[in-house]
C-alpha positions in Angstrom: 20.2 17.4 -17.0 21.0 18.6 -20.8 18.9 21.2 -22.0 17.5 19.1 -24.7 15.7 16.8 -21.7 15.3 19.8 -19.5 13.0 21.5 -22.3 11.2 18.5 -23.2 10.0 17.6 -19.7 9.4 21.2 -19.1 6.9 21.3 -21.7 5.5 18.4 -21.3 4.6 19.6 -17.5 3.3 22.9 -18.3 1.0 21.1 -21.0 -0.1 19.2 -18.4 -0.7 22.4 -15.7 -2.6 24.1 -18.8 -5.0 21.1 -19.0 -5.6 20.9 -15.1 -6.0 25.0 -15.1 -8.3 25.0 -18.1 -10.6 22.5 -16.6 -10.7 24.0 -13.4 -12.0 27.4 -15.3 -14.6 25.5 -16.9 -15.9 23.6 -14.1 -15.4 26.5 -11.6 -17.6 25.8 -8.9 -20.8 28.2 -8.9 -22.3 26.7 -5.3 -21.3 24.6 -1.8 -22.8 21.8 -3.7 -20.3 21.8 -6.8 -17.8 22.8 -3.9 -18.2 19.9 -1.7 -19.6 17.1 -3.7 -19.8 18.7 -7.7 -23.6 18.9 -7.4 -23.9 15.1 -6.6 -24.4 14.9 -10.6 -20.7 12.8 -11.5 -21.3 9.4 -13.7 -20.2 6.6 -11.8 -17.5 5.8 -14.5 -15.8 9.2 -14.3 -16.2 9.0 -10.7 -14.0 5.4 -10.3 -11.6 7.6 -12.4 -11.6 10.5 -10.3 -11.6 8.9 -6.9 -8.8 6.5 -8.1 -6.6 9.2 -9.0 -7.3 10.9 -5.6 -6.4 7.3 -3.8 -3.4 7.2 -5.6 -1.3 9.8 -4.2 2.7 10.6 -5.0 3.0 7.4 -1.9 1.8 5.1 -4.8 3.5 6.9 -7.7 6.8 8.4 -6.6 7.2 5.9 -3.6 5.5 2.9 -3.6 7.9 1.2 -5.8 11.0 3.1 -4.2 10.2 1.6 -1.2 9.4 -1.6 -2.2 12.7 -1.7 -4.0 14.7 -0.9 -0.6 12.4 -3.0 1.5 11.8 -5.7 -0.9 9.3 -8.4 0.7 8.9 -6.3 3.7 7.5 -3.4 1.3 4.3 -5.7 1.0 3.0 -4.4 4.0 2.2 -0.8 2.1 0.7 -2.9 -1.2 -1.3 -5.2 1.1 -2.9 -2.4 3.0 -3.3 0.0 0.9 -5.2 -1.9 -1.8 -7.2 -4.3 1.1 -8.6 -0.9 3.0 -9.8 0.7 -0.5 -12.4 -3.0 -0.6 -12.8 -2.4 3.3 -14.0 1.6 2.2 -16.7 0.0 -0.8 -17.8 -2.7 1.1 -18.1 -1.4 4.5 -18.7 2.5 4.7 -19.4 3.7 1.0 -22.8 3.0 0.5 -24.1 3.5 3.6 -22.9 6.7 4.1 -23.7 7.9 0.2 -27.2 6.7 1.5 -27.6 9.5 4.5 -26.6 11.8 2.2 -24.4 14.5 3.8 -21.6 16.6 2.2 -18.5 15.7 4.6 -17.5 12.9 7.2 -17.8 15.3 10.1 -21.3 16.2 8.9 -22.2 12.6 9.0 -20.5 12.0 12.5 -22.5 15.4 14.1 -25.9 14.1 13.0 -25.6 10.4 13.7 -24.0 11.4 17.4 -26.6 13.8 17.3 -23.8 16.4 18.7 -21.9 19.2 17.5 -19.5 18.6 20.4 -18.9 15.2 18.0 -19.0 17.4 14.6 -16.0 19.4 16.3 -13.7 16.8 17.4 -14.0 14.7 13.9 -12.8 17.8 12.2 -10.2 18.0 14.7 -9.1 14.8 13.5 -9.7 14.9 10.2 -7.2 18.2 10.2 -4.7 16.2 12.1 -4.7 13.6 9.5 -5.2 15.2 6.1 -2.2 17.3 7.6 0.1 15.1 8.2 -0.8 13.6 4.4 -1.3 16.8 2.2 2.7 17.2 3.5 3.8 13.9 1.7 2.0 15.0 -1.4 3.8 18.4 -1.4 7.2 16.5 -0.7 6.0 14.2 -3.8 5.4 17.5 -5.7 8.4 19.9 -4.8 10.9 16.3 -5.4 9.5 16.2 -9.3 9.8 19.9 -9.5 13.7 20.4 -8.1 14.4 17.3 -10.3 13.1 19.1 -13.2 14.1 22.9 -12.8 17.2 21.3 -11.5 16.8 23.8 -8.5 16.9 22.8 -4.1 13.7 21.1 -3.4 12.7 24.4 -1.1 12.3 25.9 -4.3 10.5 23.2 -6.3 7.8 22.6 -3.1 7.0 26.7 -3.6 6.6 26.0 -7.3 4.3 23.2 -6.7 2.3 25.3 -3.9 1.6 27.8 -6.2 0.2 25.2 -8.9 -2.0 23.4 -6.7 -3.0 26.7 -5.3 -3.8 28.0 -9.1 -6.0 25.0 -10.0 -7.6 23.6 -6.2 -8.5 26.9 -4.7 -11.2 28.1 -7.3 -12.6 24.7 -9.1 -13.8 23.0 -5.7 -15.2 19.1 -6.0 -16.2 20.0 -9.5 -13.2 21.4 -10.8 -11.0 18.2 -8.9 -13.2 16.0 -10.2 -12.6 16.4 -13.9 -9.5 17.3 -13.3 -8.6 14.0 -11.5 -10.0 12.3 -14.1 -7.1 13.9 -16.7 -4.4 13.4 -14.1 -5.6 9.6 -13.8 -5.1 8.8 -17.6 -1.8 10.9 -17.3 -0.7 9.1 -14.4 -1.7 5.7 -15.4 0.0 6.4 -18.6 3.7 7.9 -17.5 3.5 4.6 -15.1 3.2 1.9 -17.6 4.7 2.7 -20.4 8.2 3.0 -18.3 7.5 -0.3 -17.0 6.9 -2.0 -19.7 10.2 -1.3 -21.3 12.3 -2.0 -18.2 10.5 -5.2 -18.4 11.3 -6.3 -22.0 14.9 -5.0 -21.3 15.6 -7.3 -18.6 13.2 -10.3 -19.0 11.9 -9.8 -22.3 8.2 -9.9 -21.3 5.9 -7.0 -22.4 3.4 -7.4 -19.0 6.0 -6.2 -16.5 3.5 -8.4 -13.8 5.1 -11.6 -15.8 8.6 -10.3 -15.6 8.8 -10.0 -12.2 9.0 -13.9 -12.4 10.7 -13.9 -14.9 14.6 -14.7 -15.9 17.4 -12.0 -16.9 19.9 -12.3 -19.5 22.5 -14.9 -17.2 19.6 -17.2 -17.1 19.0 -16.5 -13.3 16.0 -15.5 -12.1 15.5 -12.1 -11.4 14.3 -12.4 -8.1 16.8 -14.8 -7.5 19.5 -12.5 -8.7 18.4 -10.1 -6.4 18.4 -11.7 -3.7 22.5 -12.7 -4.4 23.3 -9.8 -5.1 22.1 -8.1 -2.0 23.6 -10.7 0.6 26.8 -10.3 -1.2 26.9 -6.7 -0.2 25.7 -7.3 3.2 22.2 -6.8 3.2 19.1 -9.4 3.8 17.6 -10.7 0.9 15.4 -9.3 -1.6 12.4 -11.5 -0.7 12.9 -12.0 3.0 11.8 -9.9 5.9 14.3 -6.9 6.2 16.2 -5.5 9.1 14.5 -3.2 10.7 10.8 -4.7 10.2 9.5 -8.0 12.2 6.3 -10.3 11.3 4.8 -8.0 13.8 5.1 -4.9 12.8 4.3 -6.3 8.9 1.0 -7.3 10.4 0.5 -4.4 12.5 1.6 -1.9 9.7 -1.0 -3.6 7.1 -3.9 -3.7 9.5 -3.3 -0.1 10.3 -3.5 1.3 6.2 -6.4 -1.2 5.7 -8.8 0.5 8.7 -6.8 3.6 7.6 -7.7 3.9 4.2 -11.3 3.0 5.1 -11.5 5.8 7.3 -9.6 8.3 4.6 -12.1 11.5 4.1 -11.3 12.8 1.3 -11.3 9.4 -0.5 -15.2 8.7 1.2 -16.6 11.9 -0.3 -16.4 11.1 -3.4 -18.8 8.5 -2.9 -21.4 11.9 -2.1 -20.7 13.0 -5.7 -22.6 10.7 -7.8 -26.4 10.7 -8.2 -27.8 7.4 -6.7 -26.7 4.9 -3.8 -25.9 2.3 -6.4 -23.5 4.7 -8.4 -21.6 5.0 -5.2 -21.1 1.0 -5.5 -20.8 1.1 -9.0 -17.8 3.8 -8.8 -16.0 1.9 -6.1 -16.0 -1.3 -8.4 -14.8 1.1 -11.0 -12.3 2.6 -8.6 -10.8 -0.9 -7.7 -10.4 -1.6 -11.7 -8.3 1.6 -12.1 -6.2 1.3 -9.3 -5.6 -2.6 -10.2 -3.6 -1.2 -12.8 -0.8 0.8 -10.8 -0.6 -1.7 -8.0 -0.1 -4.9 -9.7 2.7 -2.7 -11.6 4.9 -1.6 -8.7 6.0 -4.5 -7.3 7.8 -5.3 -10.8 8.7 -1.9 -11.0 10.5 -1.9 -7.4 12.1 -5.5 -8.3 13.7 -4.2 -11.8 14.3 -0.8 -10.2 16.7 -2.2 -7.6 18.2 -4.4 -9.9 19.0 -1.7 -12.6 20.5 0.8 -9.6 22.9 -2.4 -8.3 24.4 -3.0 -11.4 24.9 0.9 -11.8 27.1 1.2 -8.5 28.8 -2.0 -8.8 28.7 -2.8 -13.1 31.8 -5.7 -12.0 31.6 -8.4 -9.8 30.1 -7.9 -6.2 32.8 -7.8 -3.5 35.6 -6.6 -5.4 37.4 -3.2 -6.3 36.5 -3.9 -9.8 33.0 -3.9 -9.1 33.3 -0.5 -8.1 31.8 2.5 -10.2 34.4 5.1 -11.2 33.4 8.8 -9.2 34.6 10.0 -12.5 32.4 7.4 -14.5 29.2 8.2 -13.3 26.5 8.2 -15.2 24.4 11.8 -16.2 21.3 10.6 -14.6 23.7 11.1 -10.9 24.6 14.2 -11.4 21.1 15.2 -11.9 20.1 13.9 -8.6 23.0 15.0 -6.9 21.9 18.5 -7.8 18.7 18.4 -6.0 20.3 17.0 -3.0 18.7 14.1 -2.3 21.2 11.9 -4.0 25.2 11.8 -2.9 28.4 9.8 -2.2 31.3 10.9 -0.1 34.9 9.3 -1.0 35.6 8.4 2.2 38.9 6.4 1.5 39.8 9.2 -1.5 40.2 6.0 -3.9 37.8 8.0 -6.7 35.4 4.9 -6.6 32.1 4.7 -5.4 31.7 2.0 -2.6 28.4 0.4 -1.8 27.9 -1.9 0.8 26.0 -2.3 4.1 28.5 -0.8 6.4 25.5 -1.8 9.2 26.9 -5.8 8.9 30.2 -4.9 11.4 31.7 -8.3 10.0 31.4 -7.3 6.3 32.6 -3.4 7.0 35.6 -5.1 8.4 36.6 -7.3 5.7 35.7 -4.5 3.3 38.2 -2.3 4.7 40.8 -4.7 5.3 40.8 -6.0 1.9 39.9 -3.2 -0.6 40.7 -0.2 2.2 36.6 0.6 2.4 36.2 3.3 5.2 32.5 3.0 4.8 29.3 2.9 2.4 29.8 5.8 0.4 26.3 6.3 -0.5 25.6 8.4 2.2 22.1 9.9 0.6 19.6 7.8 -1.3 16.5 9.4 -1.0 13.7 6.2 -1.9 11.2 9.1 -3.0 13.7 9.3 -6.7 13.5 5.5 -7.4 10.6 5.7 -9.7 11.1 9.1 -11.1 15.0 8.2 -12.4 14.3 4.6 -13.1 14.0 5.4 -16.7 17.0 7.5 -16.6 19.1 4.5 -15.2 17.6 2.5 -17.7 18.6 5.0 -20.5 15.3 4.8 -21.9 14.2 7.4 -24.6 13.7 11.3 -23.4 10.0 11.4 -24.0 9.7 8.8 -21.2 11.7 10.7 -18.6 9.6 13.2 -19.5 6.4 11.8 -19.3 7.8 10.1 -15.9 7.8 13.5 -14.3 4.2 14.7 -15.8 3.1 11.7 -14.1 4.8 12.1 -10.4 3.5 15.7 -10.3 -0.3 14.8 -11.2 -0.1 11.7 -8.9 0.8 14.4 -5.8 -1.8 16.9 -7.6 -4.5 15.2 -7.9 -4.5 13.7 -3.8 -2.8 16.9 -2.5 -6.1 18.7 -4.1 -8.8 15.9 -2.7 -7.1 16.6 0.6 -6.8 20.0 0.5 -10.7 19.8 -0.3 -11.4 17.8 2.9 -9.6 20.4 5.0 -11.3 23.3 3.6 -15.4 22.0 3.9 -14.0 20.7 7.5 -13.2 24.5 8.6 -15.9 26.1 6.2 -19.1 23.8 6.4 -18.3 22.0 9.5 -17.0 24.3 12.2 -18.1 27.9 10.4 -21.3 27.2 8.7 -22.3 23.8 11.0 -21.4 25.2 14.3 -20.1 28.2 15.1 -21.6 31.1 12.0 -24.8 29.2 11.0 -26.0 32.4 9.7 -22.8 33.2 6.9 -24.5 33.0 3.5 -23.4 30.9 0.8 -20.9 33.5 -1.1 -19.2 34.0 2.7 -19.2 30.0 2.7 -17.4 29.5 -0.5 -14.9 32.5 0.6 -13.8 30.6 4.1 -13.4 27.6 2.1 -10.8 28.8 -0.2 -8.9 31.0 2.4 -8.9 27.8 4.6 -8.0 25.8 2.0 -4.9 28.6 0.8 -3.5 28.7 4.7 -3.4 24.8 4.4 -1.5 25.0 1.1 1.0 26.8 2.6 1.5 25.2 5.9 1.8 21.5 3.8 4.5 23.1 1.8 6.1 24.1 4.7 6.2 21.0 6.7 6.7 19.3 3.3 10.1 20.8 3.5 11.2 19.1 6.9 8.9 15.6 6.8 9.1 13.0 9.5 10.5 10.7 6.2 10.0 9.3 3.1 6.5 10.3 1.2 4.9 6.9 1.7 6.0 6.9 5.5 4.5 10.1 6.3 1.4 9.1 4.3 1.5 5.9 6.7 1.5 7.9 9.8 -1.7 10.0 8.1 -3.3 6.6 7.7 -2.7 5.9 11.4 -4.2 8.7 12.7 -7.3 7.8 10.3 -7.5 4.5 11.7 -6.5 5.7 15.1 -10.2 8.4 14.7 -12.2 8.4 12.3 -12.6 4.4 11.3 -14.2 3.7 14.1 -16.3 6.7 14.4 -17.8 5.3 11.2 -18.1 2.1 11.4 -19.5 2.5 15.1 -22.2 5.1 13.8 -23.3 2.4 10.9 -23.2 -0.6 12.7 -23.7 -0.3 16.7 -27.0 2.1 17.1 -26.2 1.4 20.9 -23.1 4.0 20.5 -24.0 7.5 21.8 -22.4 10.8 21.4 -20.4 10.6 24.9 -19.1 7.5 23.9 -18.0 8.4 19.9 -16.5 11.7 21.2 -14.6 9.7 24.3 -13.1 7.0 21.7 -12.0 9.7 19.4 -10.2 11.8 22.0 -8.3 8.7 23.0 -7.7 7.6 19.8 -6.7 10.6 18.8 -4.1 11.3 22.1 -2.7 8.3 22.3 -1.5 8.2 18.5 -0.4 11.4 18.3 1.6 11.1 21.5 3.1 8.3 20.5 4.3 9.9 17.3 5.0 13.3 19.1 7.2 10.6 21.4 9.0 9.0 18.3 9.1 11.7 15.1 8.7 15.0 16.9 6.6 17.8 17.1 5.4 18.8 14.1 7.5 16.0 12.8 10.3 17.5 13.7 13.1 14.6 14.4 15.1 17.2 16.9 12.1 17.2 19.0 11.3 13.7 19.8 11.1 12.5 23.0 13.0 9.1 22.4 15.5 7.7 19.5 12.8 5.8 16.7 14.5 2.6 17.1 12.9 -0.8 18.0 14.9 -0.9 21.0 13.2 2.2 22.3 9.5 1.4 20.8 6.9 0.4 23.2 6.9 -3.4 22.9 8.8 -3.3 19.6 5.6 -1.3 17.8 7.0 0.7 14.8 5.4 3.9 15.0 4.0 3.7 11.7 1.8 0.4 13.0 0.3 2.0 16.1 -3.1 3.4 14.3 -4.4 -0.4 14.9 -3.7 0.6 18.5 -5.1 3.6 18.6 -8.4 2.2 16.8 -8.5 -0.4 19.4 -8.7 2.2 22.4 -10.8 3.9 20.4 -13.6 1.2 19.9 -13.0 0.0 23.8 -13.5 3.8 25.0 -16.5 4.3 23.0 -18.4 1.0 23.8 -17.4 1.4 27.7 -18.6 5.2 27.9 -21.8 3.9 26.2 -22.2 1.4 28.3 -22.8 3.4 31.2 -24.2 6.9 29.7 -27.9 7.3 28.4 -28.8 5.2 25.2 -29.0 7.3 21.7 -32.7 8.9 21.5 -35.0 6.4 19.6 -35.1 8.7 16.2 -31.1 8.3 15.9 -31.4 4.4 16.3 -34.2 4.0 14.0 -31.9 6.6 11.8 -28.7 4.0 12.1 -31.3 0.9 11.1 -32.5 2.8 8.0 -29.4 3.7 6.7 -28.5 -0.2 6.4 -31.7 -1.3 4.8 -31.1 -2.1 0.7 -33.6 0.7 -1.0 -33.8 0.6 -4.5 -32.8 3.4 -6.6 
């Protein structure tokens, strides 16, 4: 990176850190109710800005489009299901729960099971889940930060730690809140603005949702020139169903985010933070209208993102030593990357070129090395988490844009990393201190367990952030199984079936919760860890082909057959809780 760049995004950053800090200091929470839900006093506006920001985590900034560029139609999956579960979450489990009117998910599960058995075992799974998600944020974080300082990515995932620690530890929900709301119009902004000059560079159109169908400067198609261009080097076509991924698993993987996302916590409790039932629908139409923005973007940014890194590694024709990019001819924004790590080529065949094919087509690797003396793809590291963040690099677009590019990656992992970290904290402090086990701490003592807990999560996501099972949106795809593996249907059982009792929600969770984490445990590790997996993650080892990442619809299944079976045959809920479960469903005005 040249100083000049380096010291522009620098600055722009720490503006940005000085903004998020500053408002944490003025809305510094005073009480567990500007803790947990920022005194339930947030207009419903601010709060579709807020909770938007928290829903759109580094996955949708940093990866989304990354992945959607490798992936191409198959990458619809993450688009489809993330963007169907948030309507699932405002339609299904939103309302109703703003309506009984408790401060966290695990609250609402102990009082509607009428259990704290029930209370415990949701925060065991909300734990295991906001885990397993807070670690893609910090990934998301400490990727922006080594690309910036130009420093390993163990070193920028400690820098981020220690700025999310500075600005989520002492604001609470009240703090996050207003803070979100900054790191939204940031976000939104760094995303756009990039986007929309890729898109008139290659298509001409100012809407970059237009130029996705639109035509680049040989008259093709872009889409169309993708999809060439990638057959030609061995791969499958852009718009067609990649290797690797089947219809199934597509379906699987999309129904799995959508109950997911529904089930997310720290998404749901900002629903608690505005002052009326009808401000928590109001701020979920609200939400949808923000996130709109960002999601109908990526797919054009993943599209012109691919298309911009082909004709950087091959700038001749495709198939031919010509095509080839020079080692010694390689642009600036490649060296940058390859400093961090998480980009690099080997010359395998010591011809000083950089070779890129699918060396995974046996009948292409051959002719390759026949004919131009290939030994191999010689991009052995592409990490998909730098698509979006050196997109505007590769497009050589002005500096202020790569700068603004990074702001936006680090408040997109900020602003959901903090909303999660949240949810983990009022699990330990309100629901297993205060709720269960201490009923007697006072509200100072509270407060204090809430940001040690949340500090001691910081620093295990940073360190499991270092070592993920893989790319940011993948692990935030596993997170969203074990959501819709536990939680989902904990919730939408408690709303909707009165005849569910506390044996049975606390049964279905348990197997929910086992079976999906055994069968990640079997596939990814423990801890994530690949070294410690049970079996290779391959389709030909999966059970019945099921990609890991799709099992939460699986889980959820067990989960809902466990619960209605075991309340089939134990005592009904008393009569209070089912009149309770009615209530909460009947329209009030308010």
């Amino acid at each position: 990176m040249n100083a000049d760049l380096q010291t522009l995004s620098l600055a722009v950053v720490g503006a940005t850190f000085v903004l998020y800090i500053a408002i944490a200091i003025w809305a510094r929470a005073g009480s567990t109710s500007e803790f947990y839900v920022a005194g339930k006093g947030v207009h419903p506006i601010a709060n579709g800005m807020a909770t938007a920001a928290d829903w759109m985590s580094a996955a949708s900034f940093i990866s989304m489009a990354g992945l959607i560029a490798f992936l191409g139609y198959s990458g619809g999956a993450y688009l489809m299901g993330w963007t169907g579960g948030y309507v699932l979450m405002a339609l299904l489990l939103a309302p109703y729960l703003r309506k009984f009117g408790r401060y966290t998910v695990p609250e609402f599960i102990g009082d509607r099971y009428y259990s704290k058995a029930a209370r415990v075992v949701a925060v065991l799974c909300l734990l295991a889940m906001s885990i397993t998600y807070v670690i893609g944020q910090m990934r998301g974080v400490g990727i922006a930060f080594s690309n910036i300082l130009q420093v390993d990515l163990a070193v920028g995932l400690v820098s981020g730690m220690v700025v999310v620690f500075a600005y989520a530890v002492f604001g609470g929900m009240k703090g996050i809140t207003y803070t979100q709301i900054a790191q939204y119009v940031i976000m939104i902004f760094a995303y756009t603005v990039p986007a929309v000059f890729i898109s008139l560079q290659l298509t001409g159109h100012v809407l970059p949702q237009v130029g996705l169908g639109g035509s680049i400067d040989d008259g093709r198609f872009l889409l169309e020139a993708l999809d060439r261009t990638l057959r030609e080097l061995g791969f499958a076509a852009y718009t067609e169903v990649g290797a690797g991924m089947t219809q199934l698993n597509m379906f699987l993987l999309t129904i799995s985010l959508m109950i997911g996302t529904a089930g997310l916590p720290h998404v749901i409790v900002r629903f608690f933070t505005v002052p009326r039932i009808r401000d928590a629908r109001q701020s979920a139409g609200w939400a949808l209208v923000f996130i709109c923005v960002l999601y109908t973007t990526a797919p054009a940014l993943g599209a012109m993102s691919m298309w911009n890194l082909l004709k950087t590694v091959q700038p001749g024709e495709v198939g031919t030593l010509d095509g080839n990019l020079a080692y010694a001819d390689k642009p600036e924004w490649m060296e940058r990357w390859e400093q961090t790590g998480l980009l690099a080529f080997e010359d395998r065949n010591e011809d000083g070129r950089l070779q890129y094919y699918n060396d995974a087509d046996p009948e292409f690797a051959a002719m390759a090395e026949r004919e131009y003396g290939w030994a191999g793809n010689e991009l052995v590291r592409l990490d998909r988490d730098i698509v979006v963040l050196a997109t505007p690099e590769i497009a050589g677009l002005p500096d202020w844009v790569i700068a603004l590019v990074a702001a936006g990656g680090i408040a997109a992992a900020l602003s959901t990393a903090a909303g999660l970290l949240l949810a983990i904290s009022s699990a330990i402090s309100h629901d297993l201190l205060k709720g269960t086990f201490t009923p007697r701490i006072t509200q100072k003592q509270e407060l204090l367990a809430a940001r040690i807990s949340m500090a001691g999560a910081i620093v295990l996501a940073g360190y499991l952030g270092w070592n993920p099972p893989g790319f940011a949106a993948e692990v935030v795809a596993l997170a969203f199984g074990l959501a819709a593996a536990t939680l989902f249907p904990a919730l939408m059982m408690g709303i909707f079936f009165p005849r569910i009792n506390r044996a049975g929600a606390i049964a279905g969770m348990l197997a929910g919760l086992t079976a999906t984490v055994l069968y990640f445990v079997t596939y990814k590790g423990w801890f994530f860890f690949p070294q410690t997996a049970l079996l290779p993650d391959t389709a030909e080892y999966w059970l019945f082909g099921i990609n890991p990442t799709g099992f939460g619809v699986i889980g959820a299944s067990l989960n809902f057959a466990v619960a209605a079976l075991v309340s089939r045959f134990t005592a009904p809920p008393p009569a209070a809780i089912r009149e309770l479960v009615e209530s909460v469903r009947v329209p009030r005005a308010d």
